[in-house]
Structure formats: C-alpha cells, structure tokens
C-alpha positions as CSV (number, residue, x, y, z in Angstrom):
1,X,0.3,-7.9,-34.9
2,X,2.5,-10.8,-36.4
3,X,3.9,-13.1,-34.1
4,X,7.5,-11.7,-34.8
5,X,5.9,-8.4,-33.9
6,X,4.6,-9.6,-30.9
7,X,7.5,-11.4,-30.1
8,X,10.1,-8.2,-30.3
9,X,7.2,-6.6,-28.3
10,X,7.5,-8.9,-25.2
11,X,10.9,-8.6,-25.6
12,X,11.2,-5.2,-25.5
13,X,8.4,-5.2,-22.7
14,X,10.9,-7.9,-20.5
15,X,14.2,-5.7,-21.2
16,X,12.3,-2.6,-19.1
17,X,11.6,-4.2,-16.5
18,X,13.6,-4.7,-13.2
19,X,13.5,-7.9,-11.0
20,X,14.3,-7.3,-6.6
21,X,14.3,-9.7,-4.0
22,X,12.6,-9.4,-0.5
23,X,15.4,-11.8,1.2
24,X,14.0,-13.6,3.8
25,X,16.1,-16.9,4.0
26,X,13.8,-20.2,2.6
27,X,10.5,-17.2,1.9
28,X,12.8,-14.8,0.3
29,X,10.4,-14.0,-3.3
30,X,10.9,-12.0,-6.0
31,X,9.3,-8.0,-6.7
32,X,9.2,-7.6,-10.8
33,X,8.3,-4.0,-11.5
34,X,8.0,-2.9,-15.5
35,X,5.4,-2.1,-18.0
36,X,3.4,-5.2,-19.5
37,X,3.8,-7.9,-16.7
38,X,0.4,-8.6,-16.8
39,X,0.6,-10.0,-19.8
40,X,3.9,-12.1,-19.3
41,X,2.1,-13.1,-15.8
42,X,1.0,-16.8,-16.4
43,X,4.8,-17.3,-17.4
44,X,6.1,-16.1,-14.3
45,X,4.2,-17.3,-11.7
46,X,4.2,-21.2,-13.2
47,X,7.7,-21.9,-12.1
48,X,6.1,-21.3,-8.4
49,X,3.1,-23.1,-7.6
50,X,2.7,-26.2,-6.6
51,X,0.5,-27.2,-9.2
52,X,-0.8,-25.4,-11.8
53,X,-3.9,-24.3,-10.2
54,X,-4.7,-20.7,-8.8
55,X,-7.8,-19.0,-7.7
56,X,-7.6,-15.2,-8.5
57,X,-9.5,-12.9,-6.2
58,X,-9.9,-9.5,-7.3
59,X,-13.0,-6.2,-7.1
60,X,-15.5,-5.1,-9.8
61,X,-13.7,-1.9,-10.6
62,X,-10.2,-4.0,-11.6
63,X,-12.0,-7.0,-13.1
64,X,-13.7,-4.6,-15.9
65,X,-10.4,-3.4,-16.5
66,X,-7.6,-6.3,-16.3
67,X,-9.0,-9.4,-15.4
68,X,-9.6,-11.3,-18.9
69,X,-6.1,-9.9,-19.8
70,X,-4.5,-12.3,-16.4
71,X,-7.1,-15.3,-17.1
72,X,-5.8,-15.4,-20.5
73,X,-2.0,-15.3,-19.8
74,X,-2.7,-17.8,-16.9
75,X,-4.7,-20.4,-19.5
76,X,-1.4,-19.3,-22.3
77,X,1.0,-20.7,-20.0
78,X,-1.3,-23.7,-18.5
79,X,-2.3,-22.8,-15.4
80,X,-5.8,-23.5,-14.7
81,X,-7.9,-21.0,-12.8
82,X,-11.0,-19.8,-11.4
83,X,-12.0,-16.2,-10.1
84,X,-14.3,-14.1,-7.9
85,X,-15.3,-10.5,-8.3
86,X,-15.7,-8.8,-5.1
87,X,-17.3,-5.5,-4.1
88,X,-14.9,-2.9,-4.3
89,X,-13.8,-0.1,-1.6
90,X,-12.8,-0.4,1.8
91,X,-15.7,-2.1,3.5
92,X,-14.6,-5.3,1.5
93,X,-11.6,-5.3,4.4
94,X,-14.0,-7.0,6.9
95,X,-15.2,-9.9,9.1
96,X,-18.0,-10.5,6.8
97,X,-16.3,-10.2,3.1
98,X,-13.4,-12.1,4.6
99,X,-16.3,-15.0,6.4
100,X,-17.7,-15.0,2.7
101,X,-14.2,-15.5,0.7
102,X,-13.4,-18.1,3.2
103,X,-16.4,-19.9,2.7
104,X,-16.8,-19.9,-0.9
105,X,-13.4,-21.3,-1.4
106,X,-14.0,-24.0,1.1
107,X,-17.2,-24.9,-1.3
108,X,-14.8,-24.9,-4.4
109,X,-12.9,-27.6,-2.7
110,X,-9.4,-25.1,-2.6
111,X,-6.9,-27.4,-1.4
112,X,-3.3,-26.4,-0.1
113,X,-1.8,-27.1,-3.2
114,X,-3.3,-24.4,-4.7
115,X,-2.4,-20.5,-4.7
116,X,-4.2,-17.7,-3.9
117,X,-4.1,-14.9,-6.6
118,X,-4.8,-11.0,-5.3
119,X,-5.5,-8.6,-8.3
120,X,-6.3,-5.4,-7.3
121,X,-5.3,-2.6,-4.9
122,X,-4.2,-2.5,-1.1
123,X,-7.9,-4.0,-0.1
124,X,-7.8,-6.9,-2.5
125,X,-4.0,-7.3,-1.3
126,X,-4.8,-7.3,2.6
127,X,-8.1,-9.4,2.8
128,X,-6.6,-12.2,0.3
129,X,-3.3,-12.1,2.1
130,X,-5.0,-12.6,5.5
131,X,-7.3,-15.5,3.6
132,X,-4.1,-17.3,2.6
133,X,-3.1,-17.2,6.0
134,X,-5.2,-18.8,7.7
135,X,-7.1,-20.6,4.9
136,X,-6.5,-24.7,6.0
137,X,-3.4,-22.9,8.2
138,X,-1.5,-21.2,5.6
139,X,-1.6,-21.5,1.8
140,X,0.7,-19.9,-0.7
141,X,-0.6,-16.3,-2.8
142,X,0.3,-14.0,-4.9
143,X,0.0,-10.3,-5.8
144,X,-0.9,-8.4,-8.4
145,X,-1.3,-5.0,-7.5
146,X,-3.1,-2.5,-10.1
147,X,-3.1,0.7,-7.9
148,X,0.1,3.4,-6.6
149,X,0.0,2.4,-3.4
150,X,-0.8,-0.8,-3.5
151,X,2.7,-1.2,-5.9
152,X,4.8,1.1,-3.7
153,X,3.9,-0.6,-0.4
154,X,1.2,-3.0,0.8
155,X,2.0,-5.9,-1.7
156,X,5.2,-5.7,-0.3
157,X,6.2,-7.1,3.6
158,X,3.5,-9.7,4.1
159,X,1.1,-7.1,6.2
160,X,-2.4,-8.5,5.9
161,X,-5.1,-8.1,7.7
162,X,-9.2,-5.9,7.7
163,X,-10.1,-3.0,9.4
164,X,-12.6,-3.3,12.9
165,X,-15.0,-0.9,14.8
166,X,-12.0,-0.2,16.5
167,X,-9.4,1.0,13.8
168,X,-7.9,0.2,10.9
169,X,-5.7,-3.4,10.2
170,X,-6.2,-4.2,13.3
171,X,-6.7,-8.2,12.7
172,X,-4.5,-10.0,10.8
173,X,-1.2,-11.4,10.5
174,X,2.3,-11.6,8.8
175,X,2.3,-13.6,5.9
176,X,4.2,-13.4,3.0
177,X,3.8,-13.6,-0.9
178,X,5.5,-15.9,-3.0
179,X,5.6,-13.3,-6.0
180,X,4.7,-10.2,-6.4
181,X,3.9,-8.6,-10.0
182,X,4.0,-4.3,-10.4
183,X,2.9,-4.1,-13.9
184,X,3.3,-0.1,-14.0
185,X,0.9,0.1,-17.1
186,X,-2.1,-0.8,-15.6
187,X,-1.4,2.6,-13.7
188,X,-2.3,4.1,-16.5
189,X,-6.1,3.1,-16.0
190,X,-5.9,5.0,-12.2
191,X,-8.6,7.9,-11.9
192,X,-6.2,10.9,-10.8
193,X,-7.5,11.0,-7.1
194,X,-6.4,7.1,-6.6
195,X,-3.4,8.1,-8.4
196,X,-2.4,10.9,-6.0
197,X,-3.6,8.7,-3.5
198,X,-0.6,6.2,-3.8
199,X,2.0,8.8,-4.2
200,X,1.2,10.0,-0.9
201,X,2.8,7.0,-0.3
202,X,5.5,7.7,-2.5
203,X,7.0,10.8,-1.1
204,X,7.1,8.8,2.5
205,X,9.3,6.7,1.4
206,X,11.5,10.6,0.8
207,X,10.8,11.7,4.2
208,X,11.3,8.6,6.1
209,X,15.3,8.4,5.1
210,X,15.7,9.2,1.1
211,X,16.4,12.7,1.0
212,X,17.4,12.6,-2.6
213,X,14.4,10.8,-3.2
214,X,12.4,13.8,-2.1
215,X,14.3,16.3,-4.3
216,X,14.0,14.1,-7.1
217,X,10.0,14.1,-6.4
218,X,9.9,17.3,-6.2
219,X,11.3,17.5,-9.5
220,X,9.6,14.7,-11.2
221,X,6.5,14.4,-9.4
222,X,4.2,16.2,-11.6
223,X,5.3,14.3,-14.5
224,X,5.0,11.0,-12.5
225,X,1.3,11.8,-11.8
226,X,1.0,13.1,-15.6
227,X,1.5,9.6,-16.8
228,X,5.4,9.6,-17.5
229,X,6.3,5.9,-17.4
230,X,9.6,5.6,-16.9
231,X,9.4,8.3,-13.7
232,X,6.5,6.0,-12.6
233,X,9.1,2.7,-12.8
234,X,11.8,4.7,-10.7
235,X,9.4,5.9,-8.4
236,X,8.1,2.1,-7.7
237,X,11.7,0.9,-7.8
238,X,13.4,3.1,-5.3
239,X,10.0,2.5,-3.1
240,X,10.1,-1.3,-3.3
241,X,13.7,-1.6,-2.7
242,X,13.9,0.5,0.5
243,X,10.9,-1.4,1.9
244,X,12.6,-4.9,0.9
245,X,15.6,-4.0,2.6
246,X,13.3,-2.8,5.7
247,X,11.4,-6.1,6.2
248,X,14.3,-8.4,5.0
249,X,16.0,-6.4,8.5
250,X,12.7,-6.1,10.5
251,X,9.7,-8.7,9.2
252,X,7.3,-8.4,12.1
253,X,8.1,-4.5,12.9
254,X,9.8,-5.2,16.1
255,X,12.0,-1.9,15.1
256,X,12.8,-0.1,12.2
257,X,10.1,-1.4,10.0
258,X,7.6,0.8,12.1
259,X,9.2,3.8,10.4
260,X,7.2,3.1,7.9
261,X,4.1,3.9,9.6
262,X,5.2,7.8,9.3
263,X,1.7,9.5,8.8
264,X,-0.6,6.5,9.6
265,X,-0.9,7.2,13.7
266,X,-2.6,10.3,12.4
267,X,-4.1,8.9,8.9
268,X,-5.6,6.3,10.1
269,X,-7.5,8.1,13.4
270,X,-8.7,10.8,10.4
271,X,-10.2,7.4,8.9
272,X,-11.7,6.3,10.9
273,X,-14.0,9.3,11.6
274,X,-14.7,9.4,8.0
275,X,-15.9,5.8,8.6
276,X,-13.3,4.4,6.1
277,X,-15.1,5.8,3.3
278,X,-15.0,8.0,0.3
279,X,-14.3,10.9,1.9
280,X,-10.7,10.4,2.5
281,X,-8.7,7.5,0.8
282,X,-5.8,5.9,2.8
283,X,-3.0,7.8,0.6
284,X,-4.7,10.9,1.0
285,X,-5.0,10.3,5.0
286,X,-1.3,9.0,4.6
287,X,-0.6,12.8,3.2
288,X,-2.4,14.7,6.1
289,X,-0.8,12.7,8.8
290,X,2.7,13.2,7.6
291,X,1.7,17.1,7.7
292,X,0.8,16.4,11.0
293,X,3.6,14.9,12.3
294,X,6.3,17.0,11.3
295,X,3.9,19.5,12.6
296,X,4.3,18.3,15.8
297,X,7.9,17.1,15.1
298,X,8.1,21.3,14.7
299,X,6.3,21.3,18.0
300,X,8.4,19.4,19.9
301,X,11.6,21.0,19.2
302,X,12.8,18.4,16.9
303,X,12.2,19.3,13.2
304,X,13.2,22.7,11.3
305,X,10.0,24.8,10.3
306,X,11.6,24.6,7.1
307,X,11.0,21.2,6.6
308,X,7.2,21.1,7.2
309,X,6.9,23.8,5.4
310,X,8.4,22.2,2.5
311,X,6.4,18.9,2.4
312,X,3.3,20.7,2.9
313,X,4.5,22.7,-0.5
314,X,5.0,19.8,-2.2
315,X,1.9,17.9,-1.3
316,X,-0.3,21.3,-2.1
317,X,1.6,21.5,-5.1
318,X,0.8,17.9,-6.8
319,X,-2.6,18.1,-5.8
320,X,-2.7,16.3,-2.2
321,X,-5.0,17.4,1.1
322,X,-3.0,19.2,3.3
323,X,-6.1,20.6,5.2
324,X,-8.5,17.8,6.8
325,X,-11.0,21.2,6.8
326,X,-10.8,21.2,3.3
327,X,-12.2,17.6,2.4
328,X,-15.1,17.4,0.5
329,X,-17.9,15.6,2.8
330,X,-15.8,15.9,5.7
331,X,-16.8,15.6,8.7
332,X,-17.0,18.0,11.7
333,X,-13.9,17.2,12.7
334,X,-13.4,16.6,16.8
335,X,-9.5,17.3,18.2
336,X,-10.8,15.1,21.1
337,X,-12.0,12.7,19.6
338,X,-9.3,11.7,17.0
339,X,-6.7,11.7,20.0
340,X,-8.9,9.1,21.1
341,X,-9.1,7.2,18.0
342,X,-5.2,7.1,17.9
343,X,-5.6,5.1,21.9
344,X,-6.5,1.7,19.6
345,X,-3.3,2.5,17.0
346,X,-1.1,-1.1,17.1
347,X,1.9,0.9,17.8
348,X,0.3,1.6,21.7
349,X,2.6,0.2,24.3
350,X,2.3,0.6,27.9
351,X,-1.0,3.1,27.0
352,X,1.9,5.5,25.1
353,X,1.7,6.0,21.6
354,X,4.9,5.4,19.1
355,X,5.1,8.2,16.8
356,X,7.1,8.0,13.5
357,X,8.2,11.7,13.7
358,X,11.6,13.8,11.8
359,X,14.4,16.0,12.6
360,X,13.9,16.6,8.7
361,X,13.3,15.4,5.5
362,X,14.7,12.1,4.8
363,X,15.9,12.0,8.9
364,X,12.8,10.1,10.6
365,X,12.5,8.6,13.9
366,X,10.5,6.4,16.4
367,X,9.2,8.9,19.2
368,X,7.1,7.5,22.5
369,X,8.2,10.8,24.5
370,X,5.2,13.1,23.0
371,X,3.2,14.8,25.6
372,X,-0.7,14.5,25.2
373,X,-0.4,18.4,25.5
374,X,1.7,18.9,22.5
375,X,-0.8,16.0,20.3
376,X,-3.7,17.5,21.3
377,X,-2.6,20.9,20.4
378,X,-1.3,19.5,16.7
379,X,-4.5,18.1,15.9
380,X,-6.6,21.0,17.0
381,X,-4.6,23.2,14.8
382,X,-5.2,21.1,12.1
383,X,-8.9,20.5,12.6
384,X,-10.2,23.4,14.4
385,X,-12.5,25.3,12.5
C-alpha cells in the first residue's frame, strides 16, 4: 500500500468512527467506537499519559491475534512499552493472577507515572482495572477491549474487580479509565459463541429502557452476529451511550445504575455452579437470567406474558440459551441451591435481594418486594428436570 493509500485509508477509517464522553467532572474520558482504532491507537492515547510509557496487560488468546498490531502503533507514535500475556478465561479473575500481576509489575519497577494498558475482553478489563487501583494507591489505565461484551459494557463505568468462592466481582472497586478504545474490527476475530455471548449484553441494554432498541435488534440482530459492521457500530454506540449517561448520573450504583444488573442476580448464581467455567460464559448466563426475571416479573403480576415470551423468542432465535437444562456439560442443576448462591449477590441489603425486574420490554425496575416463594418457584421451573 503506498503511503497516499494508506493515508486515505486512515482517513476513511477516522471518518467512521464516533467519539462519546463518560462525563464525570475532572475523570470525565472519552469512548471512541469505529473500525481500525487499533491501529490509530498509539496516536490517541499519547495526548493522555503522563509520560510516554505504558505497560499493556493482555491473555494468550488476544495476544496471537492483536497484540503486535497495538505494540507497533504504540512504538509509531513513541510511546515506549512493555507487555505480559496472561492465561486466558475466567480463572485469570482471582486473588492469585491478580497477587502475580501485582508483583511482577512491582519487579519491573512500574512507577505512577506510568499507565496501565487492558487488551482483551471483560477479564483482562476487570483484573487490570482493579490492579490500577490499587497498584502504589491508584495509577491511570486504559482499555482496549476485543470482545462484544467487553465493548458494550464492562470497559465502560470503572467496575473492576475478580470473582471469590463466594460469587462473582465480589472484590474490587470503582475506578475509572482514562480512555477507552472499541475498535469494532477486531470483532471480526470473535468465535460465534463469544460473539453471542456479548450480545446478550446487547439486547439488555433493549429491555432495560430502549424499546426501540429492541425492535431494531430484532430486526438487525442476525445480521449484527453475521458480521455486518456498520449494525455492529450502532449496536456498540447506542449501548455505550446509554451506559455513559447511566454512570455519569449514578457512578457507584447507589440507584439507577443497578438497572444495569438485569439478568446478573440470576446469571451470576447459574455461574457460579458451573464453577465459572466453560460451560456457561457470562453473556450467555446474562441471557438466561433475563429469561428468568421477566419470568418472575410474569410471576409477580408485573410483566405481560407477552413480553417474556417475546425476549425468550428472540434470544432462541439468534442462537442464545434460553434453557439452563439444555447447556452442554451442565450441571445437575439444584433450585435450592442457586437461591442460595444469589444470598452473596452485592445487591443484598438487609438479607433481601434487589431484583432488576420489567413491567415490559424497555420498562425495567429495581424490585426488593419478591417473595422467596415466588424465586424459588421461577428457578425451579427453569432448572427442574
């Protein structure tokens, strides 16, 4: 390619893509969301460091695929840099991968001037995020993320944190990015199942308050998960910029911003008896537990039939569980036991349980009023053999 080639091609690249702010006063930062930003990356994250210095942490699985294409648009615009490859998959979200990151930086000699880089997916994202904030009490980072879900939702808000016996994100802390970079090509390298996986996420973002944004899913879903760019870019768009306008309202979820949990009260207890593994990735458990609570919205007297019966349609439709039974590998499920599970969700107050429940699609709401009797009976009818 000639450089006048490549040149119109950046441009080009820089002219699709779309630039939102998470406004939070003096750590207000910027979302960009196109194709190509990986690329253009070293050019827009110099402007923000302290000194042109970052340490990029990223997993196996992303570093085969993207990493020499960062490191050398980092080195293009002067940055210097140095990396580590962690294990991928969700045991890297614990004590021991986070004791191990900690330490190895401390041996590099990473001082505060220096800025924590998180290539990869909502793992990467969480256990560098929760590094940098507490890493020689706070230090600045970044995220890249490659995956669905990581672009739709956990790069965004500051959420860090790793998963515990007890449950999932149940240590770590609010701490915000200074940039975040959605590069929707590298989408393009997502196996189908992570792909699905993140628009779980997606269609949350329909249910929660958006009903337009469901119908348009519904329309232009398929072709989103087919590898249609630009629905991909208006799908991370209209997710990122409800989710910015949630946390610039409610940073440390002491309100609204919970709504954003709808599906994880359930998701995360069907997690955790999976043992955070293969079995069921977090948008796929994100998928089941909105089934389940409009189920027991349904239950409760506060959701039209209708309505469950149309996202569970949908979900089926693009290729999502619907039916914990129907996992491959899962496990025998216990209705007991999963109410249990959901005791150590962070949303517990006073021993009650906040739900993120509907009257409909796209008219969620914060519920602590749901008897055990009415849980206990959704779960068993979703998990009884």
């Amino acid at each position: 390619m000639s450089p006048e080639t490549a040149t119109d091609a950046a441009a080009d690249t820089a002219s699709q893509s779309s630039v939102l702010t998470v406004s939070l006063g003096e750590r207000s930062y910027p979302i960009h969301i196109g194709p190509g930003l990986l690329g253009r990356a070293g050019a827009l994250i110099a402007p923000l460091l302290r000194k042109p210095r970052v340490f990029v942490v990223t997993d196996a699985t992303v570093a085969a695929l993207h990493l020499d294409a960062l490191l050398a648009s980092l080195g293009a615009a002067g940055i210097a840099h140095d990396h580590v490859v962690l294990p991928a998959g969700e045991a890297t979200k614990s004590f021991s991968q986070l004791e191990e990151l900690l330490d190895l930086l401390l041996a590099a000699r990473f001082e505060r001037s220096t800025t924590l880089l998180a290539l990869g997916g909502g793992v990467i994202g969480d256990l560098v995020g929760f590094a940098a904030a507490i890493l020689l009490r706070g230090v600045d980072f970044i995220q890249i993320p490659t995956t669905l879900l990581a672009q739709v939702d956990s790069s965004v808000g500051g959420k860090t944190g790793i998963n515990t016996a007890y449950g999932k994100n149940l240590v770590g802390a609010f701490h915000q990015p200074r940039l975040v970079l959605a590069d929707t090509t590298v989408l393009d390298t997502l196996p189908r199942r992570e792909l699905l996986a993140g628009y779980g996420e997606v269609v949350k973002y329909g249910v929660i308050d958006d009903p337009a944004f469901f119908d348009w899913l519904e329309e232009h879903g398929s072709a989103l998960i087919a590898g249609d760019g630009a629905a991909r870019i208006h799908a991370v768009l209209t997710a990122c910029r409800a989710k910015a306008r949630v946390v610039a309202e409610d940073e440390r979820e002491g309100g609204r911003r919970a709504l954003l949990n709808l599906g994880h009260t359930f998701g995360h207890a069907l997690e955790a008896e999976t043992g955070f593994g293969p079995t069921l990735l977090h948008g796929e458990a994100v998928a089941l537990g909105m089934v389940m609570a409009l189920d027991l919205s349904v239950r409760l007297g506060l959701c039209p039939p209708a309505d469950a019966v149309r996202l569970r349609a949908h979900l089926d439709h693009v290729g999502l569980p619907t039916d914990p039974r129907r996992l491959e590998g899962a496990p025998a499920w216990n209705a007991e036991r999963l109410l249990a599970a959901m005791d150590h969700d962070k949303k517990v107050e006073d021993g009650k349980v906040t739900f993120v429940l509907a009257r409909g699609i796209g008219r969620s709401l914060l519920w602590r009023e749901a008897d055990t009797a009415s849980v206990l009976a959704t779960l068993r009818a979703a998990v009884a053999p």
